[in-house]
N, C-alpha and C positions, 0 to 999 in steps of 0.2 A: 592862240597866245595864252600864255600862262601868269594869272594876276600874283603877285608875291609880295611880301614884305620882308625887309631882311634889317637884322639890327646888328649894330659892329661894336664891340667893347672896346674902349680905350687903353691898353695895355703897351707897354714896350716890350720887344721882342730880341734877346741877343742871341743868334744861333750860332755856333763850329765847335773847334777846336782850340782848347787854353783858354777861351773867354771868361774863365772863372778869375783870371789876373784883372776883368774892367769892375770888380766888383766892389770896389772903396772906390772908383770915379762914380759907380751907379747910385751908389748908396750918399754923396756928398752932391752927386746930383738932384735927390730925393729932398737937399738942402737939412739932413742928417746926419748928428756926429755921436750918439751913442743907440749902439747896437745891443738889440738881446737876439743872441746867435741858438736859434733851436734846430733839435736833430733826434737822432737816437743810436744805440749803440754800435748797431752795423752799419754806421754809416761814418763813424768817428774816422776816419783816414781823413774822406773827403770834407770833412766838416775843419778839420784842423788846416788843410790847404785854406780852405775858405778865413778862416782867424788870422791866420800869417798875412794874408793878402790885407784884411780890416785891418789890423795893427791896432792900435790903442782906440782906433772907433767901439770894436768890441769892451762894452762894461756887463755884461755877464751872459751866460751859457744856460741853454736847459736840455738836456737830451733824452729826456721821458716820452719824448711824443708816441703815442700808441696807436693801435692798430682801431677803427670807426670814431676817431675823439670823444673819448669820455668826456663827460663835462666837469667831471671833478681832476680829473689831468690839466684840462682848461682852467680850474683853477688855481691848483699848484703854480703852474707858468704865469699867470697872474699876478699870483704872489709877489712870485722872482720879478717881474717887468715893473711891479711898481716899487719895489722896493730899492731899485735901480735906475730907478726916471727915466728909462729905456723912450726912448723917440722912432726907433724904427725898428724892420723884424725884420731879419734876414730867416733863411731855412732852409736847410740841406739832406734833401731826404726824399721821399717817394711821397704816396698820397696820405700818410697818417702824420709826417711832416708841415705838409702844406695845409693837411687839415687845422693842425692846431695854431698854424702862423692867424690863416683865415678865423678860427673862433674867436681868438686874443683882438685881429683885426675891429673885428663884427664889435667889442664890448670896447677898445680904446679908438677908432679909428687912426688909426697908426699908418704908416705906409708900411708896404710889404712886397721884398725880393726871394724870388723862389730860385733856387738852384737845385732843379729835380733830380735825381739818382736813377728813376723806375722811367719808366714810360705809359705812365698812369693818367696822364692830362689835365689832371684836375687843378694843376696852375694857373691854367688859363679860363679857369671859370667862375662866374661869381656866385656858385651853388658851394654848400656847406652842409654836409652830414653829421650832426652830433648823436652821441648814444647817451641813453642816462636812463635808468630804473629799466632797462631789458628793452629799448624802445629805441631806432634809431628814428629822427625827426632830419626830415629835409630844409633848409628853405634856400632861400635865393636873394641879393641884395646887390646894389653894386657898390656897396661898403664892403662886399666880401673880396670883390675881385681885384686880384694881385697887382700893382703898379708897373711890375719889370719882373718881367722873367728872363732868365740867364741860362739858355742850354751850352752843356761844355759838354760833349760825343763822351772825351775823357773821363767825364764822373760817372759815366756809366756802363767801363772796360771791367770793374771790378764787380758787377751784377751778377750774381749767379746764373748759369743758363734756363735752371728750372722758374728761377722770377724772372727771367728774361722774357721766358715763355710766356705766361699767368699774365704779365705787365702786360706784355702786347697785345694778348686777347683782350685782356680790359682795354685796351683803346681802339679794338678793332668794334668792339660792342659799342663804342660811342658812335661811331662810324655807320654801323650797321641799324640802330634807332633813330640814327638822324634822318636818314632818310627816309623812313616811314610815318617822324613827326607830322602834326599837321601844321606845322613852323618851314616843313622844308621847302627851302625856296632853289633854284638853277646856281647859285651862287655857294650855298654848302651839299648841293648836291654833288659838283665839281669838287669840292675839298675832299668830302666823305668816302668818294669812289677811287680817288686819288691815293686816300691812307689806305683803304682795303688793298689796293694793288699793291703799294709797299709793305703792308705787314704779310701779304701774302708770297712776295718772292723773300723779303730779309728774313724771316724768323725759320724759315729752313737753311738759309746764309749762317746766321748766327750760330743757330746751334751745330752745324756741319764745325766751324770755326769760330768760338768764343770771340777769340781776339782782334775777327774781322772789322776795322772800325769804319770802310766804308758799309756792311750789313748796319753796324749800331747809329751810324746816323739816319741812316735810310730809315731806322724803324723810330729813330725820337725826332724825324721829320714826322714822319707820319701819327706819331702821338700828339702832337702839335697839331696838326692838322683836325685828327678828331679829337683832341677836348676842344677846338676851338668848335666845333661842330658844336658840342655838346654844350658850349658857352650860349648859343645865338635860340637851339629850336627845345622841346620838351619832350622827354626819355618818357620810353612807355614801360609796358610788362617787364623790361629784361633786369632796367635798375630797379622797380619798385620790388620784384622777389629774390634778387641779391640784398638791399638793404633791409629787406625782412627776415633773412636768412644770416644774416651778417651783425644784424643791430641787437634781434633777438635771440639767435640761436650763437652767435659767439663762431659763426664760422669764417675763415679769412676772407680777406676783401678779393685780394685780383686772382684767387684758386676759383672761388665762388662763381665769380664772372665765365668762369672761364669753364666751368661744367654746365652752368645754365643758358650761355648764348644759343647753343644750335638748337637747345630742345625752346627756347623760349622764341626761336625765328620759323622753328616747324611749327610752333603754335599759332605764330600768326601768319603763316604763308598762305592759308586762302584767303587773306584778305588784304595782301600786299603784294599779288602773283607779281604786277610790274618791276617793283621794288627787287624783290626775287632772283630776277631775270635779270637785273643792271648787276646784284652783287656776283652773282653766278659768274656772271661775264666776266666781270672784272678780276674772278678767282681763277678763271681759267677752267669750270668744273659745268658740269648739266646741272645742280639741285644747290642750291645754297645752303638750307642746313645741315645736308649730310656732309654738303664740301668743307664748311668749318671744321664739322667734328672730321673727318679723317686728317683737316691738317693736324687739327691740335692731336691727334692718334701721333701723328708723322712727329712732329715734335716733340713728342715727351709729355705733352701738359695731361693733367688731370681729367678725366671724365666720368667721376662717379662724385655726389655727393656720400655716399656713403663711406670711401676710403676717405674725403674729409673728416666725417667723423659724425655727422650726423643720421639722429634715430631716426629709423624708420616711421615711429610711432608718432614721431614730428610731425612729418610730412602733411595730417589733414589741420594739425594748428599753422602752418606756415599756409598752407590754402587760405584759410581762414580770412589770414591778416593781411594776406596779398588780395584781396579782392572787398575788406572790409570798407575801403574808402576809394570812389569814382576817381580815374584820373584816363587820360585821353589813349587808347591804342587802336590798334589796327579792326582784329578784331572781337567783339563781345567778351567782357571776361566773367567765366563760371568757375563755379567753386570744384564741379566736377572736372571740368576742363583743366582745371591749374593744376589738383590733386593729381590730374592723369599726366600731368609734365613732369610734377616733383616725383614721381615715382618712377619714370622712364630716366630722370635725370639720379636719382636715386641708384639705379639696376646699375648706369651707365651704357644705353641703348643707344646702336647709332640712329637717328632719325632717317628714317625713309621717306621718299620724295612720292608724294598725292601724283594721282594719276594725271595729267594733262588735259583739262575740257575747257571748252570755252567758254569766258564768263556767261554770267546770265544778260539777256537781252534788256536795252534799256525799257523799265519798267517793271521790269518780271519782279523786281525786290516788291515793290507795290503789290502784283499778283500775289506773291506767296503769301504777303501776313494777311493780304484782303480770304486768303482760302484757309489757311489757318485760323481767323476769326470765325468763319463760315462753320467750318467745322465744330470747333469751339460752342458756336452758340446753338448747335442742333441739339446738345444736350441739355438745354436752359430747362427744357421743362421735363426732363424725369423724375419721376413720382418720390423718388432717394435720392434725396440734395448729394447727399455725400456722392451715390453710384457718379451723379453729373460731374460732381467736383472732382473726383478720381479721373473720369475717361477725359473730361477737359485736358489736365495738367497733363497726363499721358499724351496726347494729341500734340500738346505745343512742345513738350520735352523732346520726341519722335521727330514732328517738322525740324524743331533744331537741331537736331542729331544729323535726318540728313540732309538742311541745307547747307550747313557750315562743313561738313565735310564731303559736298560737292559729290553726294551717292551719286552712283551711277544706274542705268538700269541692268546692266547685269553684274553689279553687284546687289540691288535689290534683290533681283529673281533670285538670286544666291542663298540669301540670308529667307526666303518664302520655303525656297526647297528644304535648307537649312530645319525650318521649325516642320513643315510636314514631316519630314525623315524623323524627326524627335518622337511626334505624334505616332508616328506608325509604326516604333518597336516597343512602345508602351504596351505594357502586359498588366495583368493581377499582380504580379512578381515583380514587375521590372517597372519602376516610371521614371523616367527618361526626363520628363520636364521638371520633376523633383531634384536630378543630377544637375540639371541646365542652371536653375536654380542657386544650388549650394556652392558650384564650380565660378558663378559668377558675382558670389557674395550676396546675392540679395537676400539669401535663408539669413544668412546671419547679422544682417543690416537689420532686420522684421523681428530677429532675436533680441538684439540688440537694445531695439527701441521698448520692449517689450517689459524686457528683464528692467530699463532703467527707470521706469516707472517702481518698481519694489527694489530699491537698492540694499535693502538688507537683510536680503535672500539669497540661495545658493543659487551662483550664474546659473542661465539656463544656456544650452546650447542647443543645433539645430535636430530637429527627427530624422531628418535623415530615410533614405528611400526604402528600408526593409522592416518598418516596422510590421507587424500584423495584429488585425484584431481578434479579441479572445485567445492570448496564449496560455497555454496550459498552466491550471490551478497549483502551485507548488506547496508545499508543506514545508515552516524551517525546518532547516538542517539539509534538505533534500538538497540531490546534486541537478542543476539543472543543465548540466553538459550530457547526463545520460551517456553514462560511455565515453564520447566522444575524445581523443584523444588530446593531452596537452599536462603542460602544466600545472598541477593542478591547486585550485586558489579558493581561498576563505576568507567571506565577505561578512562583515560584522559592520551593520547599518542602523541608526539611528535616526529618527522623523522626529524632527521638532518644530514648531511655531517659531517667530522670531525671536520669543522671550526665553524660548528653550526650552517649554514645555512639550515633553512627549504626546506622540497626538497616535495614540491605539486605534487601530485595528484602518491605518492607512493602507492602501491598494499601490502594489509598486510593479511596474511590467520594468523585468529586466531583459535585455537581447545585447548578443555579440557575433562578433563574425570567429571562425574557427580558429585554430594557428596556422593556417595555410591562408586566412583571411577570404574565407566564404564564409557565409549566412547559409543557413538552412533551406532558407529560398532557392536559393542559387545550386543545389545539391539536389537533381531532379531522383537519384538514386537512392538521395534516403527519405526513410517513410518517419512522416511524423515530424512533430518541431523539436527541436534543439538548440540548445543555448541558448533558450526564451524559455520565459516562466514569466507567472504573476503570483506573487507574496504579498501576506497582511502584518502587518506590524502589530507585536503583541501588547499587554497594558503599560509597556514599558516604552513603546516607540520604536522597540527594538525588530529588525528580522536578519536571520541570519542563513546562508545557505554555500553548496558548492558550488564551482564551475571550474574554467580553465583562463590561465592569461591569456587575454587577449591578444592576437600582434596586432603589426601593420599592413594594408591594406588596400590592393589599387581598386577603386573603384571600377567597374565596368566600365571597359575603355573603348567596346568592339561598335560603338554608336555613334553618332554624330557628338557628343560631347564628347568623347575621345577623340574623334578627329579634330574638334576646336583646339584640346590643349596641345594634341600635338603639335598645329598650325603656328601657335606659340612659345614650342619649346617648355611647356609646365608637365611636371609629374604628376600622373594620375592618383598617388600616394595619399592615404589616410594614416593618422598617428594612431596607433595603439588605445582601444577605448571602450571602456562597454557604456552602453544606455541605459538610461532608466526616465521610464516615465510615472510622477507620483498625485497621487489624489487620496484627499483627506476632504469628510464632508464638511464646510465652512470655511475651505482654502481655498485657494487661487493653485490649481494644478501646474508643476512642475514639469520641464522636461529638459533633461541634460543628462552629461556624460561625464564622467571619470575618465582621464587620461593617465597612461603610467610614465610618471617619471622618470628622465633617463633616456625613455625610448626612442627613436626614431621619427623623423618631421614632425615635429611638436613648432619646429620656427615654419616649417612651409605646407601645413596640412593643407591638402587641394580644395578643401571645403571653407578653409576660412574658419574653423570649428573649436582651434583651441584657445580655452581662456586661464591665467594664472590662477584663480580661484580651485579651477578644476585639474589641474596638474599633478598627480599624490603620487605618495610612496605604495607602491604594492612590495610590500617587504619579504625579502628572502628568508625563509626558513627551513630547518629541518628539525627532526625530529617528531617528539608527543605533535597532533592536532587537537585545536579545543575541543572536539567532541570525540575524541578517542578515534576516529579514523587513521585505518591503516592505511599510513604512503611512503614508499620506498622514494628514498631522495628529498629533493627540494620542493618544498611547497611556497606559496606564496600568501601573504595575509594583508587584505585591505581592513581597514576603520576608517569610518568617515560619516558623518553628519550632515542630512541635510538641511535647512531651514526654510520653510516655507511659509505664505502671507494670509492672512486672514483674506479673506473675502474683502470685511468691512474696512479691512486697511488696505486693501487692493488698488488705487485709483483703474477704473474703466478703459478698457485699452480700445 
């Protein structure tokens, strides 16, 4: 038996065809005889049918209502309603309509008639989304919730297909959190399974045939059904990073929904397998999240935030603020976890469906955290708190890694061969776990953290796997390409402290990879190093010498990191860049790269390596060179300045 509670809001409900004609009986049943009639522009046809019907009930109009409800919108209409002695709200529009009926609600208790456009359901709920200072804020009240809702099929023949589309995912996401709530009871399980069938045969009805209007009831049945869903239990992941996404980044409401449901139903389906399997079913598909995203494929809808319009760079502050404050889902929410959704939902990736095991035995959840403690506390007593603190956090990070994603054992053994095969093409020349490293962002996460402790230093970027020690002694002026063919480029550098002071006789190791993009390393035929040197900065700060432009560059692909990115679909590709690593005595040693402008994956460098600080002009030229060298054609001329940190202004890393 299954114990439940289930709560039922008090609403009246008018569903078909023409029911917009009961709408002066509904509104004088509410025991109200002046109306303030809210809308917005696209919506003005059916707002005016709605007026004709009021007649002189209507004593005045607002049709600003906006997309998350501003609160300063809310107060404009405020304005308008008191200065009208307005006694009840009519509203004709979709969910930034009914939004604003509901905030006016919430501050006059007013009674309120919705006449929906969309298929957005939030008529039937007593939750309220306001935005104000970059911040959407939820709450809940049943001062919010709507007295009479009035569906007329009609007001919603003139809908666009594409918001037809966007609308219906939004109600099919009410549908699909309701049933993983821990509010769901057998009684909105039935409704919720009920709207998913229906959104799932109408919205290919519809868009096959706009005009279908048994498709367009079918689908504002089933909108009704899940907001009423959505009225009774408590939304998890899927609304809390729509209206993070929505509130603060400005991106539309039912598009939003509608590129995050699958990726945010993949994120919780280890831990709502059942859930899974009833919506699967009821889709008619093997995998729930991938079956969403191919219908919304099938239908036209959106599925990248990015063709919304949102930066990439977003993506770890919308992490952030989706996981900043506890609220109930399925399963665990991490900041790594949500960032790995917003970026997959980002790309526009179809979710793929986890392999099929059977849960764990009752108990075992007990077993794992009792062996993860276990573990955890064998490190209590080594002799460097820190080494303990480090291998602890590592241990519990790993268990969650793979209990939540339900590792297998031969995916384990996978991922063991995986790092021996790493281990074992590692040479003097070549390492391998260095590439694993920078391919997987950790080099530059460790850089990252590193550089942001001296913020008013030139970025550092990562080393990168071909440095060597003791490169040959250089003299300014000296060409350090030795021959070697390319471009050929004059580098004019400056070493200064943060205050700009010239710092003589600093130690600078420069390397780069060829214009075929090999390293010296990697060229078992030539004798000797090339396009590496190490230079001293003269009393001026200054050192100056040759070489060649740099290109771009695929990193050694013939390894097991190669075969990861292939796995993936990523380019082995480096953006055009030479090195330098700097040391001056009483500074905090630099190490970063110059990239050239212009060039080539500077947006998708496979290392994660490029920073805007570091990004320059390597300027074209011909003619005279600063030092009288003769060069036939184009040469190239860098200037650029580095700045590095005192010791004693260093903070300890």
């Amino acid at each position: 038996m299954r114990n439940f509670v289930h709560t039922s809001h008090p609403s009246r409900v008018i569903f078909g065809t023409g029911t917009a004609g009961q709408v002066r009986d509904e509104v004088e049943r509410l025991g109200c005889s002046r109306v303030l009639l809210l809308s917005s522009p696209p919506v003005a046809k059916a707002a005016a049918r709605v007026r004709d019907v009021l007649g002189d009930l209507t004593v005045a109009e607002f049709d600003g209502a906006a997309m998350h409800t501003p609160v300063e919108v809310t107060e404009r209409a405020l304005d308008v309603l008191r200065e009208h002695s307005a006694d009840c709200l009519v509203a004709v529009g979709g969910g930034s309509t009914t939004g604003l009926a509901k905030a006016l609600a919430l501050r006059t208790d007013l009674p309120q008639l919705i006449l929906p456009t969309t298929y957005a359901g939030s008529e039937v709920t007593p939750v309220l989304g306001e935005t104000q200072d970059g911040r959407k804020v939820t709450r809940s009240s049943p001062a919010i919730l709507p007295e009479t809702v009035v569906y007329d099929v009609e007001f919603t023949r003139d809908l666009p297909v594409g918001m037809s589309v966007t609308s219906g995912v939004n109600a099919l996401a009410h549908a699909v959190e309701a049933l993983y709530s821990p509010q769901a009871n057998p009684v909105i399980d039935g409704m919720a399974l009920d709207a998913v069938r229906r959104i799932a045969r109408s919205l290919p009805a519809l868009v096959a045939e706009p005009s279908d209007t048994a498709a367009r009831a079918d689908l504002l049945h089933a909108a009704w059904l899940a907001g009423t869903c959505l009225a009774s239990v408590g939304m998890g992941l899927h609304h809390k990073l729509c209206h993070t996404l929505g509130g603060t980044f400005g991106l539309p409401h039912a598009e939003t929904h509608t590129v995050i449901l699958p990726h945010a139903m993949a994120y919780n389906a280890p831990a709502a397998r059942d859930v899974m399997n009833r919506i699967a079913e009821a889709l008619g598909v093997a995998d729930a999240p991938s079956g969403v995203f191919d219908l919304i494929v099938s239908v036209g809808g959106p599925t990248s935030l990015g063709e919304l319009g949102m930066a990439q760079a977003d993506l770890p502050e919308a992490a952030r603020l989706a996981v900043a404050t506890p609220y109930p889902n399925p399963r665990e929410l991490t900041y790594q976890g949500i960032e790995s959704l917003l970026q997959d939902a980002w790309r526009g990736r179809r979710p793929t469906a986890p392999a099929v095991q059977a849960p764990p035995a009752l108990g075992a959840t007990a077993d794992l955290e009792r062996l993860t403690d276990q573990v955890v506390a064998s490190f209590a007593d080594a002799p460097d708190p820190r080494v303990g603190q480090l291998l602890g956090d590592l241990v519990r990070h790993l268990h969650h890694f793979v209990t939540s994603n339900d590792v297998t054992e031969s995916e384990w053994q996978h991922a063991v061969d995986f790092l021996t095969r790493t281990g074992q093409i590692c040479t003097s020349t070549r390492q391998e776990f260095v590439l694993l490293s920078d391919t997987l962002g950790v080099s530059s996460i460790v850089d990252l953290l590193t550089n942001s402790r001296t913020p008013e230093t030139t970025p550092s970027a990562v080393l990168g796997p071909f440095y060597t020690d003791g490169p040959p002694e250089t003299a300014q002026g000296a060409d350090i390409s030795r021959d070697v063919a390319g471009t050929p480029l004059w580098a004019d550098i400056r070493i200064t402290d943060t205050d700009d002071r010239p710092l003589p006789d600093a130690v600078v190791d420069v390397w780069q990879a060829n214009k075929d993009g090999f390293y010296d390393v990697q060229l078992p035929e030539r004798e000797g190093p090339v396009l590496r040197g190490r230079l001293r900065t003269d009393d001026q700060g200054r050192l100056r010498f040759w070489t060649i432009l740099p290109a771009e560059y695929p990193i050694p692909d013939d390894g097991p990191v190669g075969q990861m990115l292939q796995a993936v679909n990523r380019h082995p590709y480096r953006a055009p860049h030479l090195h330098f690593m700097i040391s001056a005595p009483g500074h905090r040693r630099l190490i970063t790269q110059l990239f050239v402008k212009g060039g080539p994956y500077l947006d998708s460098d496979t290392v994660f390596g490029v920073k805007e600080g570091l990004v320059v002009d390597f300027e074209p030229r011909t003619g005279p060179t600063p030092d009288g060298r003769a060069v036939d054609g184009e040469w190239r001329s860098l200037q650029f300045t580095f700045r590095i940190a005192r010791i004693a202004d260093a903070p300890a890393s």
